[in-house]
ROSE-985814 format. One line per 10 residues: number of its first residue (from 1); for each residue x negated, y, z negated of N, C-alpha, C, O. Coordinates in Angstrom, 2 decimals. Example, Ala and Ser with C-alpha at 12.3 -4.5 7.8 and 13.67 -1.06 7.14 Angstrom:
BEGIN
1) -13.19/-5.69/-7.80/-12.30/-4.50/-7.80/-13.20/-3.30/-7.80/-14.24/-3.32/-8.46 | -12.85/-2.25/-7.08/-13.67/-1.06/-7.14/-12.90/0.03/-7.87/-13.41/1.14/-8.04 .
//
This chain:
BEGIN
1) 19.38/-14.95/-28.15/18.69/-15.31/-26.93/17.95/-14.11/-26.36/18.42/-12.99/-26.56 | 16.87/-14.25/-25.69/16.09/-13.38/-25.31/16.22/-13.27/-23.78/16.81/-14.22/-23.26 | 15.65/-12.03/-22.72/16.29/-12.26/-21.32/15.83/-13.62/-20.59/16.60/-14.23/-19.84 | 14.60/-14.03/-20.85/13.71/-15.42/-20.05/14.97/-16.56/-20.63/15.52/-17.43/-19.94 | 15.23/-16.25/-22.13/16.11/-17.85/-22.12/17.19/-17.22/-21.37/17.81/-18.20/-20.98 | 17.72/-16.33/-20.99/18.91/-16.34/-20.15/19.02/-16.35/-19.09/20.07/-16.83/-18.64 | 17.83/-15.75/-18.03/17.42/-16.21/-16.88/17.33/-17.43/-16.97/18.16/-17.93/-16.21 | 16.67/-18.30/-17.60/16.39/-19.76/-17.51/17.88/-20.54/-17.30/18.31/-21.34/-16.47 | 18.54/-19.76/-18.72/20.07/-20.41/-18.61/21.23/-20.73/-16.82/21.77/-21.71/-16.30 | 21.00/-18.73/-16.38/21.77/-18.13/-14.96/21.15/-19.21/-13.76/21.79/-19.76/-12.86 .
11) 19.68/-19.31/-14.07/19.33/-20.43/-12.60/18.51/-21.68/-12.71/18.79/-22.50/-11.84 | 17.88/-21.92/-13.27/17.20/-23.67/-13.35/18.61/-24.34/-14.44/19.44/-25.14/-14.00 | 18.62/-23.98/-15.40/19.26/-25.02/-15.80/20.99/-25.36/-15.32/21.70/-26.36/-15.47 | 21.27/-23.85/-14.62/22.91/-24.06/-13.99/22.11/-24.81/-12.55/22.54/-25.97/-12.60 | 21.76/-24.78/-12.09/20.70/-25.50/-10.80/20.74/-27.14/-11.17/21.30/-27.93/-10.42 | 20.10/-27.54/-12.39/20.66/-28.58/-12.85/21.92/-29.52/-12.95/22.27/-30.60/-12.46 | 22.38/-28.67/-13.75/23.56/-28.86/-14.09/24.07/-29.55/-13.14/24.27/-30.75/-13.32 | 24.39/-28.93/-11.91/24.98/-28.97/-11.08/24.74/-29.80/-9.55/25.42/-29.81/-8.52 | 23.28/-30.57/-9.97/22.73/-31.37/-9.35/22.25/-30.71/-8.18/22.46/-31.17/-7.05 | 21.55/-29.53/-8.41/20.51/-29.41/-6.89/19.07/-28.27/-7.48/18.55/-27.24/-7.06 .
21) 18.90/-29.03/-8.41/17.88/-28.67/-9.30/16.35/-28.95/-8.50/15.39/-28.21/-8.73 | 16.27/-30.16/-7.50/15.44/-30.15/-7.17/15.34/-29.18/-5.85/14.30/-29.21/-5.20 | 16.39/-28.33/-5.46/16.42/-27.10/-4.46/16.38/-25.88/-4.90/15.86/-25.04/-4.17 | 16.84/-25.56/-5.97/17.34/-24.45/-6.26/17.09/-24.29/-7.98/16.97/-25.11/-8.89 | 17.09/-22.79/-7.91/16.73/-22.85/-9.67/15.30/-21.78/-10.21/14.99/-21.21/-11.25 | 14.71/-21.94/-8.80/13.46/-21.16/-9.39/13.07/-21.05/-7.90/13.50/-21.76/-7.00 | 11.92/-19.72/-7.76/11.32/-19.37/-6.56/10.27/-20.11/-6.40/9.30/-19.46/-6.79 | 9.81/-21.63/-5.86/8.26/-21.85/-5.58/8.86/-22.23/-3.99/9.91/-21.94/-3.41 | 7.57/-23.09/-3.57/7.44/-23.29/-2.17/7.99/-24.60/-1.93/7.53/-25.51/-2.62 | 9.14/-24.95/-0.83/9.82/-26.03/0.04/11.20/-25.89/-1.04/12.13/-26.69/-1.09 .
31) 11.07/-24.89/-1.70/13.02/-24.59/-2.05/13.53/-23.62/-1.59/12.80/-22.68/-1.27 | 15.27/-23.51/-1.39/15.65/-22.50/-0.84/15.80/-21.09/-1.55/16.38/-20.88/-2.61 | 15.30/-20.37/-0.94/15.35/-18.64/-1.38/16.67/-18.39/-1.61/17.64/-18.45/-0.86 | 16.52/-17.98/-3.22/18.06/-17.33/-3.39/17.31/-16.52/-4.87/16.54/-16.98/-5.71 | 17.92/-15.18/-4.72/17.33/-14.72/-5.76/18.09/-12.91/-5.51/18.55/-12.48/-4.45 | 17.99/-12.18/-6.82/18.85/-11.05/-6.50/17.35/-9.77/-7.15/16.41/-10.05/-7.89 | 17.59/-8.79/-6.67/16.50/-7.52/-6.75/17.82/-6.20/-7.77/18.76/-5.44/-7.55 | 17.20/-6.59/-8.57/17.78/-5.27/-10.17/16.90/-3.95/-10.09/15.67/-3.85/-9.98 | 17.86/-2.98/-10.17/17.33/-1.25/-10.40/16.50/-1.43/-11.38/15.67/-0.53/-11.47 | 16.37/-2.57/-12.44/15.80/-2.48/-13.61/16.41/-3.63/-14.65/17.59/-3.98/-14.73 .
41) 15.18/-4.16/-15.50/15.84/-5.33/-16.33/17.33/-5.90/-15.71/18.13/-4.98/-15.51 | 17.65/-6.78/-15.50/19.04/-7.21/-15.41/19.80/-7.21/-16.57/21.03/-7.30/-16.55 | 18.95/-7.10/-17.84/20.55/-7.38/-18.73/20.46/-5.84/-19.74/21.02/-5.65/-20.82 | 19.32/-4.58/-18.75/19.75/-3.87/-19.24/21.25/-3.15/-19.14/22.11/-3.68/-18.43 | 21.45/-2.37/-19.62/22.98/-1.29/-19.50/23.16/-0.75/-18.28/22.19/0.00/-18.36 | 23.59/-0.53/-17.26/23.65/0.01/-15.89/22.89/-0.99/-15.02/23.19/-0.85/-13.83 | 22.09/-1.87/-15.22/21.26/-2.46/-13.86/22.14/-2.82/-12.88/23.09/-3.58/-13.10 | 21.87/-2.24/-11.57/22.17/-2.56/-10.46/21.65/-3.79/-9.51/20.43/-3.95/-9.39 | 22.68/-4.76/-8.76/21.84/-5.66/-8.21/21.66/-4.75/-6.49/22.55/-4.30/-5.78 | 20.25/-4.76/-6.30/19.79/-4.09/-4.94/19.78/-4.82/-4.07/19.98/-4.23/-3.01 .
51) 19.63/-5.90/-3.97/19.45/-6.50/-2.92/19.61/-8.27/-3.42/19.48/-8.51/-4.62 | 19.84/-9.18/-2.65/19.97/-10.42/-3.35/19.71/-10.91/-1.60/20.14/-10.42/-0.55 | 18.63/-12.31/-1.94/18.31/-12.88/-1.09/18.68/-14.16/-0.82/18.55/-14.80/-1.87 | 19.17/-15.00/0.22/20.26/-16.09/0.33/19.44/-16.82/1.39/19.26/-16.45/2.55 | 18.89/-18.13/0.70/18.35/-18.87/2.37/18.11/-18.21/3.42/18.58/-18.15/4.56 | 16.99/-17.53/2.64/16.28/-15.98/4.02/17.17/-15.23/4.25/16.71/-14.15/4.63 | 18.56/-15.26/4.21/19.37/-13.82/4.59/19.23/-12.68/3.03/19.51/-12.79/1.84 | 18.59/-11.51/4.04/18.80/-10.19/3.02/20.19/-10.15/3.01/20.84/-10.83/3.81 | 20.91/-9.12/1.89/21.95/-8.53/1.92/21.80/-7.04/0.86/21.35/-7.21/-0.27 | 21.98/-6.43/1.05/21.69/-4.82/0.65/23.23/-4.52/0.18/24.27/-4.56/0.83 .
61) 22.97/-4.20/-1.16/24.11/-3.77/-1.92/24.54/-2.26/-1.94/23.70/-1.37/-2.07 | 26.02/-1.97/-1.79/26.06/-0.40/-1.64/25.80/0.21/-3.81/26.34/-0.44/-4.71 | 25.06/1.25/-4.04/25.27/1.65/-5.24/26.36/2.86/-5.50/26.93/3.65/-4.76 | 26.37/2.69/-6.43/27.50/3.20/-7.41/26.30/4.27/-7.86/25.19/4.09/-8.35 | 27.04/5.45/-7.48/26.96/6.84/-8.56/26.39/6.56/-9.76/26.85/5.62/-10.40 | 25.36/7.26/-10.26/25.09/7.14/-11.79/25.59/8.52/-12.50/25.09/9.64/-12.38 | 26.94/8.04/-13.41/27.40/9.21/-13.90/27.04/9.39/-15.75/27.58/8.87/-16.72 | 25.91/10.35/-15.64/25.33/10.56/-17.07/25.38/11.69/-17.72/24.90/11.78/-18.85 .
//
């Protein structure tokens, strides 16, 4: 699997799944905002989630030390 099929997998199709596919699942316009902000690639090695956005509420993540 490549990262798009696994993004696809983490939110439209668990969005599905789970019956609120027509809310949630993907960022366009008259669905609710939910979505998370990565230091970099998400499924690289170390990515940090920075920030993740919840039905308009920000929330700001504390980071972790990068020990290299």
């Amino acid at each position: 699997l490549n990262d798009e099929d696994i993004l696809q997998m983490l939110s439209q199709s668990t969005a599905d799944i789970l019956g609120y596919g027509n809310r949630l699942g993907n960022i366009s316009e008259g669905r609710i905002a939910s979505f998370t902000v990565f230091s970099k690639p998400f499924m690289e090695e170390k990515a940090q989630a920075l920030y993740s956005v919840t039905d308009g509420n920000l929330i700001e993540f504390e980071q972790e030390s990068s020990e290299e």
